[in-house]
C-alpha positions as YAML, in Angstrom:
chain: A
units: angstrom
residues:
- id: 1
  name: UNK
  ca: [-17.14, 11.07, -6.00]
- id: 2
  name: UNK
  ca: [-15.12, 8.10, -4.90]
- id: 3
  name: UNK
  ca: [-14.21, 6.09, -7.71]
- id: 4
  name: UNK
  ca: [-13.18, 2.53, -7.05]
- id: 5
  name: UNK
  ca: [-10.45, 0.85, -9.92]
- id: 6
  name: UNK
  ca: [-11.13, -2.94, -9.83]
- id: 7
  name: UNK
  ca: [-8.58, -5.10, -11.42]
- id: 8
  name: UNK
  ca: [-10.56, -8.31, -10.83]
- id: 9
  name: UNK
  ca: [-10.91, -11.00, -13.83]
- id: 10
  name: UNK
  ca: [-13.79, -12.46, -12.40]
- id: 11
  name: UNK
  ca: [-17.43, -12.02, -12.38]
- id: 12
  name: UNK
  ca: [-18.29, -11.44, -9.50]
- id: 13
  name: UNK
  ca: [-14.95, -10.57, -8.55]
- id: 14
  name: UNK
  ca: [-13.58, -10.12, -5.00]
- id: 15
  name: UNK
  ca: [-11.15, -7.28, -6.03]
- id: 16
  name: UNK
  ca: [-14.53, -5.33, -6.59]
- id: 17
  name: UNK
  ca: [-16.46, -6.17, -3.58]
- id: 18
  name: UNK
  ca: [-13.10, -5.50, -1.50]
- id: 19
  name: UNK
  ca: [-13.49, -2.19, -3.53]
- id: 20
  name: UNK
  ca: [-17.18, -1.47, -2.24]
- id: 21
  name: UNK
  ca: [-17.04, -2.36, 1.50]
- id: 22
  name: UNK
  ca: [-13.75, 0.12, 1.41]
- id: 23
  name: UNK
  ca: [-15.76, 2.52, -0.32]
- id: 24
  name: UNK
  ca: [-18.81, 2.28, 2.21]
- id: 25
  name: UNK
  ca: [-16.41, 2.25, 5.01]
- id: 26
  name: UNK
  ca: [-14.92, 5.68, 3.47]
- id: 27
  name: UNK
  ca: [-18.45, 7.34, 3.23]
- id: 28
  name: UNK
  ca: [-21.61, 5.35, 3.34]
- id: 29
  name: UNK
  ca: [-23.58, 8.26, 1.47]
- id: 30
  name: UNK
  ca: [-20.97, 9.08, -0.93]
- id: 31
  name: UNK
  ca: [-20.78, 8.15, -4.57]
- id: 32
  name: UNK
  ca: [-19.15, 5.95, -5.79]
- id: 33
  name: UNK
  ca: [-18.26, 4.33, -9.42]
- id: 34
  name: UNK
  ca: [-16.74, 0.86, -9.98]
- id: 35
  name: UNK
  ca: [-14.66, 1.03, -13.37]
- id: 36
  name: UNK
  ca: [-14.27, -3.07, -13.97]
- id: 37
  name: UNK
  ca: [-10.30, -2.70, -15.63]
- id: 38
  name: UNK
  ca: [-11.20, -6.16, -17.80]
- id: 39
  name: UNK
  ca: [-14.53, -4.52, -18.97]
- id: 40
  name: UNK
  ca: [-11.57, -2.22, -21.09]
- id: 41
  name: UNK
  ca: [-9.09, -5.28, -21.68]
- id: 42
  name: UNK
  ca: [-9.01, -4.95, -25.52]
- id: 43
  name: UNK
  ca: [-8.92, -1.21, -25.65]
- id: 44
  name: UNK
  ca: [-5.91, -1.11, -23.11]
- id: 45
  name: UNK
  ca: [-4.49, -3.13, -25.73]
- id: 46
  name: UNK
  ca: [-5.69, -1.20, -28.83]
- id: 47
  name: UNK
  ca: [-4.56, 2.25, -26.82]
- id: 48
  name: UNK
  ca: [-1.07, 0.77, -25.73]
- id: 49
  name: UNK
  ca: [-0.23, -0.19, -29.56]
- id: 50
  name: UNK
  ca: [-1.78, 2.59, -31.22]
- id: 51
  name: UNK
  ca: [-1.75, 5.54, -29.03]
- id: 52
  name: UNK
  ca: [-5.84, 5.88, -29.78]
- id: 53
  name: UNK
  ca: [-8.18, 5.47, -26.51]
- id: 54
  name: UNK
  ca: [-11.35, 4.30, -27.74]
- id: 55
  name: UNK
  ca: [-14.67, 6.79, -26.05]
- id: 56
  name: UNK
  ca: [-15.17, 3.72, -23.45]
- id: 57
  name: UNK
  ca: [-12.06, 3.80, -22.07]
- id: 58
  name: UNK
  ca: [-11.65, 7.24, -21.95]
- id: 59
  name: UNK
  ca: [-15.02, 7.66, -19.94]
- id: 60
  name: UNK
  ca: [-12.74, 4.91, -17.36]
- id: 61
  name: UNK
  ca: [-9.65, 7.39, -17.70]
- id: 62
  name: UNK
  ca: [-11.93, 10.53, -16.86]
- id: 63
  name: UNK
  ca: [-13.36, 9.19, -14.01]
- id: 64
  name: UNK
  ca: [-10.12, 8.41, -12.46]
- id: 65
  name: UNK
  ca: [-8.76, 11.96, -13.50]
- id: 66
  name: UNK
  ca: [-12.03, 13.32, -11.93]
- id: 67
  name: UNK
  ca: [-12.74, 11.58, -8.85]
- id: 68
  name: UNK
  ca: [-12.08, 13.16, -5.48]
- id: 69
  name: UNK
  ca: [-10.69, 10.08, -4.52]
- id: 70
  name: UNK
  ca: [-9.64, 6.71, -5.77]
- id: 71
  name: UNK
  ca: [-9.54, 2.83, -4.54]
- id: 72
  name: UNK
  ca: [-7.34, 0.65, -6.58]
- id: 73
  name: UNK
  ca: [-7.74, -3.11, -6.24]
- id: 74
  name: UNK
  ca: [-5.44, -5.07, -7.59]
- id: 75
  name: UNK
  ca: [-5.44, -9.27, -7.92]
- id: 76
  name: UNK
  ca: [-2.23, -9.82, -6.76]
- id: 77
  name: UNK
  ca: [-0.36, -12.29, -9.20]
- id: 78
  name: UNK
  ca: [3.06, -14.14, -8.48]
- id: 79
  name: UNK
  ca: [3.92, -11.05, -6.04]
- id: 80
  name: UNK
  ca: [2.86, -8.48, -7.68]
- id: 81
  name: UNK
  ca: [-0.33, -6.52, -8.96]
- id: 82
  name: UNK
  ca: [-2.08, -7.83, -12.34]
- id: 83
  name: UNK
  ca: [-0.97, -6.89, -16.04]
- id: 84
  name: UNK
  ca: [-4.18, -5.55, -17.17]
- id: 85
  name: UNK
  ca: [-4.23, -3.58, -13.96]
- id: 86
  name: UNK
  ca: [-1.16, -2.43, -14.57]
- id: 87
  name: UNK
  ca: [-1.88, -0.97, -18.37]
- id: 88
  name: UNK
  ca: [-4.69, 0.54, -17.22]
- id: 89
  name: UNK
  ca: [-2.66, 3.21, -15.14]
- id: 90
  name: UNK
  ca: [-0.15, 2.80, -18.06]
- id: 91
  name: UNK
  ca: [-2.64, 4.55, -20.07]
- id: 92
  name: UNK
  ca: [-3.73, 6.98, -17.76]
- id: 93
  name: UNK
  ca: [-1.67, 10.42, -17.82]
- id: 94
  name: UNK
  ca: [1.42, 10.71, -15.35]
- id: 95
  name: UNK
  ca: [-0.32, 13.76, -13.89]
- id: 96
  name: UNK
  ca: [-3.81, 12.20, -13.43]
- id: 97
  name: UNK
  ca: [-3.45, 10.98, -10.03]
- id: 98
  name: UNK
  ca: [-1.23, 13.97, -8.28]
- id: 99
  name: UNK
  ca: [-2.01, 15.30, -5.44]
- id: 100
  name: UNK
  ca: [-5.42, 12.28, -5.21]
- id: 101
  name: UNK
  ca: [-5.94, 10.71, -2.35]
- id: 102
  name: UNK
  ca: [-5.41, 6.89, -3.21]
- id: 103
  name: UNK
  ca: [-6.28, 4.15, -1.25]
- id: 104
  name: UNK
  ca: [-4.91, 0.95, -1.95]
- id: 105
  name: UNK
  ca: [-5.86, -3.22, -1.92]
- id: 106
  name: UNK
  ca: [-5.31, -6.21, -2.92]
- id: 107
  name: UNK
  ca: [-6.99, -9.82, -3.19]
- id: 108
  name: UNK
  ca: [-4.52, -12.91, -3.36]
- id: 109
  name: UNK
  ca: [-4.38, -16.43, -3.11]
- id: 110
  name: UNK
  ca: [-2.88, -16.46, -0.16]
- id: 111
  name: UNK
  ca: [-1.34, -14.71, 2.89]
- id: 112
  name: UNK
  ca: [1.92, -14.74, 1.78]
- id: 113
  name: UNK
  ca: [1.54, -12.03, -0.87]
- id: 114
  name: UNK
  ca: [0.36, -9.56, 1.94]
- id: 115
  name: UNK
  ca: [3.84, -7.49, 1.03]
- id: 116
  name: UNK
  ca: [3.32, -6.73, -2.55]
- id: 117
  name: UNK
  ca: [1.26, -4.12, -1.80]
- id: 118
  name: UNK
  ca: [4.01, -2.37, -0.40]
- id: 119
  name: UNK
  ca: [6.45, -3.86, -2.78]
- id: 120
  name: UNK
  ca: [4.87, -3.79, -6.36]
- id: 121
  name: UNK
  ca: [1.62, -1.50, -5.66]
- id: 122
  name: UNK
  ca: [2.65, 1.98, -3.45]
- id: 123
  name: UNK
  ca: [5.58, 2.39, -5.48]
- id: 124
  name: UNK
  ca: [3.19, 2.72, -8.90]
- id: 125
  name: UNK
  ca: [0.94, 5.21, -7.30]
- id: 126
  name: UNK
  ca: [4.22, 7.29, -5.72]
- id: 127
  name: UNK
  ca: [5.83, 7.14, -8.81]
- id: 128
  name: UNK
  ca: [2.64, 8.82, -10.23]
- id: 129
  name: UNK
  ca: [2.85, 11.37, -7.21]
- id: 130
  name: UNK
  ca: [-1.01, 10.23, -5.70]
- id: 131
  name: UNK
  ca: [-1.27, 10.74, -2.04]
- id: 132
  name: UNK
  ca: [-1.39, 7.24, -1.13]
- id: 133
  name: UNK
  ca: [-3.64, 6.45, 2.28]
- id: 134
  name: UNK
  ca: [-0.87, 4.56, 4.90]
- id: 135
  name: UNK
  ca: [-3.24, 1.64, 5.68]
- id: 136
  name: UNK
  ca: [-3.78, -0.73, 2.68]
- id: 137
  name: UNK
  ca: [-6.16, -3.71, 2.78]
- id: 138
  name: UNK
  ca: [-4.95, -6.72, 1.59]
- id: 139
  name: UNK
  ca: [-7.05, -10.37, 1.72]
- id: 140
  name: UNK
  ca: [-7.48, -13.78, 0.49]
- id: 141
  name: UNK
  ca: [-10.74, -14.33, -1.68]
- id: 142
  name: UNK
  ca: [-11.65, -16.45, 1.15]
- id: 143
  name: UNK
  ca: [-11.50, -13.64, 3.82]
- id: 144
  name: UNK
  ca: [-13.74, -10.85, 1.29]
- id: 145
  name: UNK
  ca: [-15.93, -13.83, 0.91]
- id: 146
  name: UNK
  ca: [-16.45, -14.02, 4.69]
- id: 147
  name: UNK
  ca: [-14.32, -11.17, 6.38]
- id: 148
  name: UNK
  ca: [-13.16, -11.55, 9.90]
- id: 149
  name: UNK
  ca: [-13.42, -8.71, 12.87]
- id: 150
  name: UNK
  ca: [-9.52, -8.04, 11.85]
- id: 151
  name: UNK
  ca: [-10.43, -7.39, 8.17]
- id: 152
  name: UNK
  ca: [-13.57, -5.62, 9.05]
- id: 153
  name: UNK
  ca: [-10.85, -3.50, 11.33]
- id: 154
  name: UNK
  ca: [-8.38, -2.78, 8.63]
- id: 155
  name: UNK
  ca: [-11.39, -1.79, 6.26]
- id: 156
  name: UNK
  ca: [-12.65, 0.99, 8.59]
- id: 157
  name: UNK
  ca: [-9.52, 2.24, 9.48]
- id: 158
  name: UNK
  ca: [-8.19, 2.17, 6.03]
- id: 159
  name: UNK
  ca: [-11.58, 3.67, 4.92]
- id: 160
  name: UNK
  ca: [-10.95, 6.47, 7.98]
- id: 161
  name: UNK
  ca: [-7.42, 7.35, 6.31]
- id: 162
  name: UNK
  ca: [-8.99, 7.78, 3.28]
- id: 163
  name: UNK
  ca: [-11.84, 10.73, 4.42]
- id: 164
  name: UNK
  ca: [-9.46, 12.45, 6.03]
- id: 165
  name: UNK
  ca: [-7.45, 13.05, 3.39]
- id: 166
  name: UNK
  ca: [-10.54, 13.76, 1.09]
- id: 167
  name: UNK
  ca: [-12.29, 16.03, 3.69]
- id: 168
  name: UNK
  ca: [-11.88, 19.03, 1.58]
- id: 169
  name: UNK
  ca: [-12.67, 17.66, -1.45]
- id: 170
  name: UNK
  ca: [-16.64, 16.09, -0.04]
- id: 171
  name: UNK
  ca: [-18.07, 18.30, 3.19]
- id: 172
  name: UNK
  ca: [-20.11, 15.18, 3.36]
- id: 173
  name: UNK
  ca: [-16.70, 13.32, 4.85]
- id: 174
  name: UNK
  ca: [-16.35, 16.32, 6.97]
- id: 175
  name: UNK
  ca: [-19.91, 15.53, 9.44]
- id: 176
  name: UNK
  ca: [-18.90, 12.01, 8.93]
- id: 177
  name: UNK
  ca: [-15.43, 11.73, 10.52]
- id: 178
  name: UNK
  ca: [-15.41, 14.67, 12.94]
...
């Protein structure tokens, strides 16, 4: 089970269809979940102040502590990845994502935020000990809209990084990439 973390505030939101196409491009037959992060806005909140995780959220935090692998998608906001994104991996346990193959992505504004995945984003997920895929997709809302050959590119081979590190977890990955 691939599970796919989208950050996104909007409906439809390009975080989460950034999230998909990396997901197909990881395993077109696998499955796959899309937790929407601002579906669980007020009970991030409600679990951050209280220590309580409300049965919705939790069902978001098990899925993440269960999947063979994880895509995060982050908007990326003044350099860096989203709040609510941000408390959602805030709530989840520091042990959750060890050892997970994680890959990672972003959708900004603009080109110029390209380095906070590498600045803001990889550190989170080393700092919670995942084992973070080397290629990570990042893109303007203009470019998921309408991808070009070089995004397509960075999706497949990012998608490629991520089987390989999940091949023993899903023998499906295994016929896929060999």
């Amino acid at each position: 089970m691939i599970t796919i973390v989208s950050g996104g505030l909007g409906r439809p939101s390009s975080c989460r269809l950034l999230g998909e196409r990396l997901a197909a491009a990881t395993a077109p037959d696998a499955d796959a979940r899309s937790i929407e992060v601002r579906d669980h806005a007020h009970d991030l909140t409600e679990a951050l102040l209280t220590g309580f995780v409300p049965p919705s959220l939790r069902e978001a935090l098990d899925a993440v502590r269960h999947a063979d692998a994880l895509i995060a998608v982050t908007p990326i906001f003044k350099a860096s990845y989203s709040g609510l994104f941000k408390m959602f991996f805030d709530v989840l346990d520091d042990s959750a994502l060890a050892d997970r193959p994680v890959l990672l992505a972003a959708v900004g504004g603009t080109a110029r935020h390209a380095l906070a995945l590498e600045h803001t984003v990889r550190p989170l997920f080393t700092y919670l000990r995942a084992l973070v895929v080397p290629t990570a997709v990042y893109a303007t809302a203009a470019e998921v809209a309408d991808p070009d050959a070089a995004l397509r590119d960075r999706i497949c081979r990012a998608g490629r990084d991520l089987a390989r590190l999940t091949l023993t977890a899903d023998p499906r990955l295994v016929a896929l990439h060999r």
